[in-house]
N, C-alpha and C positions, 0 to 999 in steps of 0.2 A: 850514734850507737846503732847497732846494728841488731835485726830481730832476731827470734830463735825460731826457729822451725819444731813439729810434734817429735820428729825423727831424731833432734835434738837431746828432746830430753825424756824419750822413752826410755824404763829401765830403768830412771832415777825417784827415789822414796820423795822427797820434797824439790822445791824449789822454793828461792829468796823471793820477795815481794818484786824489787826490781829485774830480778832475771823473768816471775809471771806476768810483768807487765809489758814486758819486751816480745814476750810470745801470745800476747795480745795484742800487741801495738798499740796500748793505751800510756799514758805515764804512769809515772813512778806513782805521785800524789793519787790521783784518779784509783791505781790500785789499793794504796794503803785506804782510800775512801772506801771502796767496797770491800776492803775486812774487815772494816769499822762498821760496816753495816748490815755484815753477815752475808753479801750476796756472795761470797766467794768464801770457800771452805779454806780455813786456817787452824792451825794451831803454833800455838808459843811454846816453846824449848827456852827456859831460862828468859834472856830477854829478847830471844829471835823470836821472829813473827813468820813461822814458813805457811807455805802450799803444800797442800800434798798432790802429787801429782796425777795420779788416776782418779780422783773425784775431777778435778779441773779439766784436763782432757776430754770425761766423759760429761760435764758439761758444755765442751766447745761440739759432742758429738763426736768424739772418734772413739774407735774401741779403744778398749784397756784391754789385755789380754790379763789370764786371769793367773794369778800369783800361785 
């Protein structure tokens, strides 16, 4: 599998767990670990588990441009 890059997925509201874990380059599991523990911003839609993705970015340190 193949990772994502920021330029990727700028412009989009969330991301799935395993597509934020991919532009980390951590796994799958390892990410659901850190939802489950709060280090990474989530929220639940029904029974999805997404990322939002300007808090996560502006955790890896890159701008968010502002909405």
């Amino acid at each position: 599998m193949t990772g994502l890059s920021v330029d990727d997925v700028r412009g989009r509201a969330t991301l799935s767990i395993p597509e934020a874990a991919r532009l980390m380059s951590v796994g799958r599991n390892q990410m659901y670990a850190a939802a489950a523990a709060g280090t990474i911003p989530t929220l639940r839609i029904g029974k999805r588990l997404l990322v939002p993705t300007a808090p996560l970015l502006a955790m890896l340190g890159h701008s968010v441009p502002a909405a």
